[in-house]
mmCIF file of the N, C-alpha and C atoms, coordinates in Angstrom:
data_MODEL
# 
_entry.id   MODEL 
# 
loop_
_atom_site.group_PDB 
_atom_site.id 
_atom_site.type_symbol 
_atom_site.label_atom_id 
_atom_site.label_alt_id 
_atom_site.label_comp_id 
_atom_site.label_asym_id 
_atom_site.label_entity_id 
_atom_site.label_seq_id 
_atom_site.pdbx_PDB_ins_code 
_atom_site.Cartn_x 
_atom_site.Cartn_y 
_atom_site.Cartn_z 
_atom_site.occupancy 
_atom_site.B_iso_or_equiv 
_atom_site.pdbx_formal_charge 
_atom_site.auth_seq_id 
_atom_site.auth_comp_id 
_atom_site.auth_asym_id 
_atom_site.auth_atom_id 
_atom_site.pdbx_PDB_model_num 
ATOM 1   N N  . UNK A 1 1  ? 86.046  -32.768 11.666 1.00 0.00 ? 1  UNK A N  1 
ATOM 2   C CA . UNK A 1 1  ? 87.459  -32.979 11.804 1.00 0.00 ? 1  UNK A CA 1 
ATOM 3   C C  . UNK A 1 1  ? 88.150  -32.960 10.450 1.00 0.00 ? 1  UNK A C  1 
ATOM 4   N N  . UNK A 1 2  ? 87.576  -33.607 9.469  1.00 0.00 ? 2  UNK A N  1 
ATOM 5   C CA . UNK A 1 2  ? 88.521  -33.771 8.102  1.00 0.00 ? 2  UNK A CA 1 
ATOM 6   C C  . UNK A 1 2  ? 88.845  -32.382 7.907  1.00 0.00 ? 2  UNK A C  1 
ATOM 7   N N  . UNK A 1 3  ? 87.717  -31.363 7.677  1.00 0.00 ? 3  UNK A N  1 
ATOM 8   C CA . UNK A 1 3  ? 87.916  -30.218 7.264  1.00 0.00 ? 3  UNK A CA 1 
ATOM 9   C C  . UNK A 1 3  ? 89.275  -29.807 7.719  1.00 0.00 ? 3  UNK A C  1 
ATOM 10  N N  . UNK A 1 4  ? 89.868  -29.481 8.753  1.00 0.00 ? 4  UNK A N  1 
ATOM 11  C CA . UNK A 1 4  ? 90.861  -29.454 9.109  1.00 0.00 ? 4  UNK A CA 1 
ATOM 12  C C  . UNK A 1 4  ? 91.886  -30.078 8.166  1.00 0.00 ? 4  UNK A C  1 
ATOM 13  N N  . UNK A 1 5  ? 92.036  -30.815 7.389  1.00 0.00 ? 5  UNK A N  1 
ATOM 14  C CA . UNK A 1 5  ? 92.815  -31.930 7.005  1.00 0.00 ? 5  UNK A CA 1 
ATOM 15  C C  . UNK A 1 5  ? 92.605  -31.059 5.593  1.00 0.00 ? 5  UNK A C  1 
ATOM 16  N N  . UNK A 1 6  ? 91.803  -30.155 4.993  1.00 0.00 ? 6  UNK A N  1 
ATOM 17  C CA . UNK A 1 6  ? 91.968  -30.214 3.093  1.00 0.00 ? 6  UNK A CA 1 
ATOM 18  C C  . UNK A 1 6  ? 93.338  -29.775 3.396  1.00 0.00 ? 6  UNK A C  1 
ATOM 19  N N  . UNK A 1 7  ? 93.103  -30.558 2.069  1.00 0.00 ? 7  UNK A N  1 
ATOM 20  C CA . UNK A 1 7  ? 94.559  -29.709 1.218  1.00 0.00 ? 7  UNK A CA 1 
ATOM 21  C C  . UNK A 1 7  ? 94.380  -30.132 -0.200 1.00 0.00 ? 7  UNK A C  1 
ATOM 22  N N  . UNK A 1 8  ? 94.714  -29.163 -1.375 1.00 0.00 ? 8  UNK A N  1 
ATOM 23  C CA . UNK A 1 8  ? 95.217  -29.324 -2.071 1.00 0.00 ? 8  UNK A CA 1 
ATOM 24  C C  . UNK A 1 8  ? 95.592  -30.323 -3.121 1.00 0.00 ? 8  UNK A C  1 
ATOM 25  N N  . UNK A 1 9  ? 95.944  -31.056 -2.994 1.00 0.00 ? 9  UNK A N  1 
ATOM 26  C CA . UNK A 1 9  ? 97.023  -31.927 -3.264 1.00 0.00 ? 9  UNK A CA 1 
ATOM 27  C C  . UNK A 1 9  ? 96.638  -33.395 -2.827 1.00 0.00 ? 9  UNK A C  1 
ATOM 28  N N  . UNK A 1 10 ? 95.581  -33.503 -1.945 1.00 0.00 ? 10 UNK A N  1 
ATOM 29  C CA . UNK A 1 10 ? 95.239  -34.727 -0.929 1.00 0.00 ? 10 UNK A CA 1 
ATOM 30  C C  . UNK A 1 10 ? 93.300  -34.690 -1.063 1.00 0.00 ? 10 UNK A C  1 
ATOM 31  N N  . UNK A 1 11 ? 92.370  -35.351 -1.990 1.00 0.00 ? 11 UNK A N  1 
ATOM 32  C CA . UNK A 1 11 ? 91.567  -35.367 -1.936 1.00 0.00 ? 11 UNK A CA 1 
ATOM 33  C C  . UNK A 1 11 ? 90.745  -36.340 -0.850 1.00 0.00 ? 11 UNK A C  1 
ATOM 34  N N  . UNK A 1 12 ? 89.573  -36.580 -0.614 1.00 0.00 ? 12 UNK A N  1 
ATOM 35  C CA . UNK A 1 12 ? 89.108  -37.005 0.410  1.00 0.00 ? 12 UNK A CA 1 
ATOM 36  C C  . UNK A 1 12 ? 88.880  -38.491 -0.002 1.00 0.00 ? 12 UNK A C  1 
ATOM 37  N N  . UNK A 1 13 ? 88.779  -38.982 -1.082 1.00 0.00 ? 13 UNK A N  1 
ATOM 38  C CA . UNK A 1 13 ? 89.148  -40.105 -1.566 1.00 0.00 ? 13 UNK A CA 1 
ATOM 39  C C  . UNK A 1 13 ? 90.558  -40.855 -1.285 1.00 0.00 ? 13 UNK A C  1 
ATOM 40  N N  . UNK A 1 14 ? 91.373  -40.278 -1.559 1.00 0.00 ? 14 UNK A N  1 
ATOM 41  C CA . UNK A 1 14 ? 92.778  -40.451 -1.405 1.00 0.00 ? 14 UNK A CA 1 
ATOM 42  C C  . UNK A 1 14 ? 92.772  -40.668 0.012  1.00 0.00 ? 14 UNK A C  1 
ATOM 43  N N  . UNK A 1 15 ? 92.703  -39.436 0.522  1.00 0.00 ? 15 UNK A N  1 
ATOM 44  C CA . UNK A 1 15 ? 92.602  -39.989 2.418  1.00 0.00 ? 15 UNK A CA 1 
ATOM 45  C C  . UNK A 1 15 ? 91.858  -41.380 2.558  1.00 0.00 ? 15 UNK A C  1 
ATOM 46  N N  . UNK A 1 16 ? 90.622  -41.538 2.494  1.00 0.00 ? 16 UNK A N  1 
ATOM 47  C CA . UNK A 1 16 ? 89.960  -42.705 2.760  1.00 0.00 ? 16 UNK A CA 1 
ATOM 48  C C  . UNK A 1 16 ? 90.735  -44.083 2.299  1.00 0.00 ? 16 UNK A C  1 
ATOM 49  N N  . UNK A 1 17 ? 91.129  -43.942 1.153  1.00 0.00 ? 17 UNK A N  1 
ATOM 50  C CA . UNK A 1 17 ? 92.210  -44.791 0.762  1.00 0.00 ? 17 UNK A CA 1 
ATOM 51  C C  . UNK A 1 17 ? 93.025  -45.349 1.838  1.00 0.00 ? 17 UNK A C  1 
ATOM 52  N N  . UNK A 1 18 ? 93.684  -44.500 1.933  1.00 0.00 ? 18 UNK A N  1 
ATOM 53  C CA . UNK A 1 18 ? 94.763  -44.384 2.986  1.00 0.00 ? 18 UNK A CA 1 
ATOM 54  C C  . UNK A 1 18 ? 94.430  -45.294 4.478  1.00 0.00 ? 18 UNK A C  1 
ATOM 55  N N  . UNK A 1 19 ? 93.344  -44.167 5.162  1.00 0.00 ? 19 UNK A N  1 
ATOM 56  C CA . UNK A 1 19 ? 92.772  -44.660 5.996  1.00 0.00 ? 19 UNK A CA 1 
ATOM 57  C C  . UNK A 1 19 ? 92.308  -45.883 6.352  1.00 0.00 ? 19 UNK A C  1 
ATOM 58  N N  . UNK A 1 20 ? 91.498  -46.581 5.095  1.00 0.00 ? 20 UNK A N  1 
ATOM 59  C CA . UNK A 1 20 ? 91.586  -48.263 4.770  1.00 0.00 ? 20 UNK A CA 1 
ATOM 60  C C  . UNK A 1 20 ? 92.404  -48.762 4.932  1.00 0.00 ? 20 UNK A C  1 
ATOM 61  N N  . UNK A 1 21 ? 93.622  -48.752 4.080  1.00 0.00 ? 21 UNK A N  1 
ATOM 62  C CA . UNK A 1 21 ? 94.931  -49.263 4.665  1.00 0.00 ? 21 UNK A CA 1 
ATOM 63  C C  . UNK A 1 21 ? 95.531  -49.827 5.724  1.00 0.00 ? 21 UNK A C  1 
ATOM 64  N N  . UNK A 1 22 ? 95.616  -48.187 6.321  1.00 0.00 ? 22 UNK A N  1 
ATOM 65  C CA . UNK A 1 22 ? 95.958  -48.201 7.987  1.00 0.00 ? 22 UNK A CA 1 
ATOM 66  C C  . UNK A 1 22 ? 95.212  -49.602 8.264  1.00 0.00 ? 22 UNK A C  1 
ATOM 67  N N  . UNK A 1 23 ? 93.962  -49.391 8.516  1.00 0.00 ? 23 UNK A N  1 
ATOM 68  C CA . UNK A 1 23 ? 92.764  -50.323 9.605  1.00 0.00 ? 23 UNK A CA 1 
ATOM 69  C C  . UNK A 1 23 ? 93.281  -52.076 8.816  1.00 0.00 ? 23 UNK A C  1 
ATOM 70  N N  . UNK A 1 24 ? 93.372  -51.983 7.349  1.00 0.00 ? 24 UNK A N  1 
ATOM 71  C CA . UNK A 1 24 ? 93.779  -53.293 7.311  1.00 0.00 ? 24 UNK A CA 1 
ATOM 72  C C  . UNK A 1 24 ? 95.416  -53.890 7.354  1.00 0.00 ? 24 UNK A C  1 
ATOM 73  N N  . UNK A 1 25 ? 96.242  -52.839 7.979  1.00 0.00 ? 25 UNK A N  1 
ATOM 74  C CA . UNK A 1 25 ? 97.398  -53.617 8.745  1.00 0.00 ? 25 UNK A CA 1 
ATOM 75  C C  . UNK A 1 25 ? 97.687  -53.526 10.089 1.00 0.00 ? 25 UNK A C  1 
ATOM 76  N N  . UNK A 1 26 ? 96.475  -52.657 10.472 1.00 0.00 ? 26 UNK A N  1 
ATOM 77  C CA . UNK A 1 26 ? 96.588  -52.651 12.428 1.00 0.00 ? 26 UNK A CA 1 
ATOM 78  C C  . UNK A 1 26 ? 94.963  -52.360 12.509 1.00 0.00 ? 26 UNK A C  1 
ATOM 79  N N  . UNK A 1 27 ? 94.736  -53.824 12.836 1.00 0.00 ? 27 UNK A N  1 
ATOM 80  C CA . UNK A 1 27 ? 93.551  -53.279 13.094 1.00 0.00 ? 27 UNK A CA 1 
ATOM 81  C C  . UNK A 1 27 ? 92.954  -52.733 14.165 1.00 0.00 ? 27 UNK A C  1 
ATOM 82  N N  . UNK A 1 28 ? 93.566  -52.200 15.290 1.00 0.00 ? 28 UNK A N  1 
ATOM 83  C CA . UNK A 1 28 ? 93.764  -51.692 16.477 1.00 0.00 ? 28 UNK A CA 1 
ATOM 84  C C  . UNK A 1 28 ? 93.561  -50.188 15.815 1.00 0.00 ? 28 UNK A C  1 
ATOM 85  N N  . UNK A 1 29 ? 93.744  -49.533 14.878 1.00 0.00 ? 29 UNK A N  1 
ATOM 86  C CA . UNK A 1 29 ? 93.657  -48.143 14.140 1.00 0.00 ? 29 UNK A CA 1 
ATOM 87  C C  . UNK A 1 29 ? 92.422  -47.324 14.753 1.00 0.00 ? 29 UNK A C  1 
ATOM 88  N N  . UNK A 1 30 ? 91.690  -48.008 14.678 1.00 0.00 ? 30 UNK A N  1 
ATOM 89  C CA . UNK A 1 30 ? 90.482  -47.627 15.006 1.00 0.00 ? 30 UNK A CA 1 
ATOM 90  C C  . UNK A 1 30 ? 89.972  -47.672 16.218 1.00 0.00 ? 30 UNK A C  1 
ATOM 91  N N  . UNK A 1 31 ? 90.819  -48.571 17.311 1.00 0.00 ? 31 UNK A N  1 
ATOM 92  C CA . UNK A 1 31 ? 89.699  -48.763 18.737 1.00 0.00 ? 31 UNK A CA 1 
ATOM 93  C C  . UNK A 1 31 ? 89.034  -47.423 19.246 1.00 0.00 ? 31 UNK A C  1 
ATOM 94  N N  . UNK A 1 32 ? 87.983  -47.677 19.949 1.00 0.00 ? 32 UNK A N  1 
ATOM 95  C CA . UNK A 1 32 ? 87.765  -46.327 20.514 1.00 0.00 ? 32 UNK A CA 1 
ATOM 96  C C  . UNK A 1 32 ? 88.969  -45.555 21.667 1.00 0.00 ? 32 UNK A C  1 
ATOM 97  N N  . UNK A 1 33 ? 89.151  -46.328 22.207 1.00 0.00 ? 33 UNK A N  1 
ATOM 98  C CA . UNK A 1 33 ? 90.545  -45.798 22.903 1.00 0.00 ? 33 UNK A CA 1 
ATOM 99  C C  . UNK A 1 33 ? 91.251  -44.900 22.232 1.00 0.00 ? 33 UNK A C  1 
ATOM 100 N N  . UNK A 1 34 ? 92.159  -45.345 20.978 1.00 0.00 ? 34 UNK A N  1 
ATOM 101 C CA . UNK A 1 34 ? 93.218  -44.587 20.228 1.00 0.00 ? 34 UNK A CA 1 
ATOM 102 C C  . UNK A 1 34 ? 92.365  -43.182 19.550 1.00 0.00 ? 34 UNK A C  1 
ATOM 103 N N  . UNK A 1 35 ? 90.689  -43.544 19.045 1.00 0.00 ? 35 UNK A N  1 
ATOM 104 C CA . UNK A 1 35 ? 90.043  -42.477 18.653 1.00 0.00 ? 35 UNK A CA 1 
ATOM 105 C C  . UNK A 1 35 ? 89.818  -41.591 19.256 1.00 0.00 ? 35 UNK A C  1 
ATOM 106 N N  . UNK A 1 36 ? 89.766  -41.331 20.359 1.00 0.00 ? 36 UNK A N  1 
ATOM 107 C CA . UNK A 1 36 ? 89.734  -40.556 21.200 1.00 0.00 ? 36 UNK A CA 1 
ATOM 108 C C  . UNK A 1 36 ? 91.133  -39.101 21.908 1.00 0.00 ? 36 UNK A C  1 
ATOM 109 N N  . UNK A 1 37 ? 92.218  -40.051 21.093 1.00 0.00 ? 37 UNK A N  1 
ATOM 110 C CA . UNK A 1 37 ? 93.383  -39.327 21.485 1.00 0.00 ? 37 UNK A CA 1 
ATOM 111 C C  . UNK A 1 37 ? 93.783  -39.079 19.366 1.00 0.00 ? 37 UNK A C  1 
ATOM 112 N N  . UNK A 1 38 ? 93.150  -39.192 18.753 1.00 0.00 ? 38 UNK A N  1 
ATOM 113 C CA . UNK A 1 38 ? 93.601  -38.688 17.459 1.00 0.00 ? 38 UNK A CA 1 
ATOM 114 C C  . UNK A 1 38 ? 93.625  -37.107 17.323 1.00 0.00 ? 38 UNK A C  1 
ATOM 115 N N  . UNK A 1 39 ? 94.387  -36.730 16.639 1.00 0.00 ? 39 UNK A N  1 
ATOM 116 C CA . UNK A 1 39 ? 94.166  -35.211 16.177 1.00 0.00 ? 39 UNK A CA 1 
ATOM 117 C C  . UNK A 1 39 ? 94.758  -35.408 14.893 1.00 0.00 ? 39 UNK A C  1 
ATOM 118 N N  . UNK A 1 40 ? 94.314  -34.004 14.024 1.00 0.00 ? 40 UNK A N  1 
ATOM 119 C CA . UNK A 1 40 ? 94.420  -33.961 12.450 1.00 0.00 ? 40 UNK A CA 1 
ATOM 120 C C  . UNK A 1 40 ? 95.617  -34.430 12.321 1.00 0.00 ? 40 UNK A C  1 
ATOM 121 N N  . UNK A 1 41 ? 97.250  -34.515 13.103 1.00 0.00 ? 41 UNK A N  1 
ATOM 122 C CA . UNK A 1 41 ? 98.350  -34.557 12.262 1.00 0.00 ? 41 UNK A CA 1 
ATOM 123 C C  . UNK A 1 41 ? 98.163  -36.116 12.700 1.00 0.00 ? 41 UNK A C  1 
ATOM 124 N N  . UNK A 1 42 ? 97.825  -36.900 13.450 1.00 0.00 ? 42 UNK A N  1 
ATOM 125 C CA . UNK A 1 42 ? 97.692  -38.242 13.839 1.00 0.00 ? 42 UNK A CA 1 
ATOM 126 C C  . UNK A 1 42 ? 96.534  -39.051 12.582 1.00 0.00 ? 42 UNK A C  1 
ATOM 127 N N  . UNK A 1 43 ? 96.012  -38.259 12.046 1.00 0.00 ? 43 UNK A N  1 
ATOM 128 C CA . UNK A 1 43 ? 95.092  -39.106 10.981 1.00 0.00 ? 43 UNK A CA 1 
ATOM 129 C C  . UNK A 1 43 ? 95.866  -38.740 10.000 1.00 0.00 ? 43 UNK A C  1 
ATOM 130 N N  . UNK A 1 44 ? 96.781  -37.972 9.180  1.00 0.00 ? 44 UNK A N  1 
ATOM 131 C CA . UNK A 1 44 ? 97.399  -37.555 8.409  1.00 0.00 ? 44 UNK A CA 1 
ATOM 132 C C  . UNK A 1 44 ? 98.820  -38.318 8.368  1.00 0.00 ? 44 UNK A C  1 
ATOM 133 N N  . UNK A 1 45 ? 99.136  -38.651 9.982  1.00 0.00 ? 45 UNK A N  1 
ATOM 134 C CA . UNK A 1 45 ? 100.211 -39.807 9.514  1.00 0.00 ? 45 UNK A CA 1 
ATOM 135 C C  . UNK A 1 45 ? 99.619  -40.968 9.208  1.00 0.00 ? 45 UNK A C  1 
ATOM 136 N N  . UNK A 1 46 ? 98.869  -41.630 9.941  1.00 0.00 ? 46 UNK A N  1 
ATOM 137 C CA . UNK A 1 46 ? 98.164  -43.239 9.726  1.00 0.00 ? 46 UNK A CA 1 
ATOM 138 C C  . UNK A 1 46 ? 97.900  -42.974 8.116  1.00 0.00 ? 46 UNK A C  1 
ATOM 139 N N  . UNK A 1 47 ? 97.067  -41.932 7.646  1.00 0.00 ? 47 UNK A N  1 
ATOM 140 C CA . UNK A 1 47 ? 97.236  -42.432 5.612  1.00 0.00 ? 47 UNK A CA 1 
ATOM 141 C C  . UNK A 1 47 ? 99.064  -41.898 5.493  1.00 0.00 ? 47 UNK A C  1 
ATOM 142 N N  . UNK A 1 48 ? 99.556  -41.675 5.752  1.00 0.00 ? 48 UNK A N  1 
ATOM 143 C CA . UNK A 1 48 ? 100.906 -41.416 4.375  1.00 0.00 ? 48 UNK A CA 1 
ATOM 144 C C  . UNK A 1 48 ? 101.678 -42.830 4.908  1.00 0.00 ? 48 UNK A C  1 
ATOM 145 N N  . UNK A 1 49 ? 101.651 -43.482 6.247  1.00 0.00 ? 49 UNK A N  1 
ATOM 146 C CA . UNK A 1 49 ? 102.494 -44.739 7.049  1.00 0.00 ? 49 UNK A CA 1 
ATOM 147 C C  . UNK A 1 49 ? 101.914 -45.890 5.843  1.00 0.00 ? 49 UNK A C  1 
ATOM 148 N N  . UNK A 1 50 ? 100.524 -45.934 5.429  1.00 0.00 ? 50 UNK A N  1 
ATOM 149 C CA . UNK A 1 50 ? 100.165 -47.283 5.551  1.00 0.00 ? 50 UNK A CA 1 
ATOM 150 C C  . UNK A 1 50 ? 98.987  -46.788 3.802  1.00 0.00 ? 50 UNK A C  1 
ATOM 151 N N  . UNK A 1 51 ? 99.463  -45.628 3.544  1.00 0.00 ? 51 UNK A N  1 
ATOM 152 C CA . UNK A 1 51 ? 98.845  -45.124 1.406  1.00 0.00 ? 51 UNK A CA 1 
ATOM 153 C C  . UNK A 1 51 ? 99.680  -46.238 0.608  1.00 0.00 ? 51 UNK A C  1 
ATOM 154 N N  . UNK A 1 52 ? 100.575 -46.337 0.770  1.00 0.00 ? 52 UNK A N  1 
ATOM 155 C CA . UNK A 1 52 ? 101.609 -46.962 -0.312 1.00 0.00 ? 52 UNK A CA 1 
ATOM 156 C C  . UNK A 1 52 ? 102.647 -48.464 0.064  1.00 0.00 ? 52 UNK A C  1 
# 
């Protein structure tokens, strides 16, 4: 799935970053439920909502 996600500009560190984030202000980020309905632009918002 990440593959989908390079870019440029956005290393896979940086994402993970991000991704941490997310999970530590909702920790609901992750249930299997919501994982199941993610797609690349849905993991790409959760890091830019919850990077900074």
């Amino acid at each position: 799935m990440l593959g989908c996600l390079a870019d440029k500009d956005l290393n896979y560190d940086d994402l993970a970053s991000g991704l941490k984030a997310s999970l530590q202000k909702d920790k609901s980020a992750f249930d299997a439920d919501r994982l199941q309905n993610y797609t690349g632009n849905s993991v790409w918002t959760l890091h830019f909502l919850y990077a900074n």
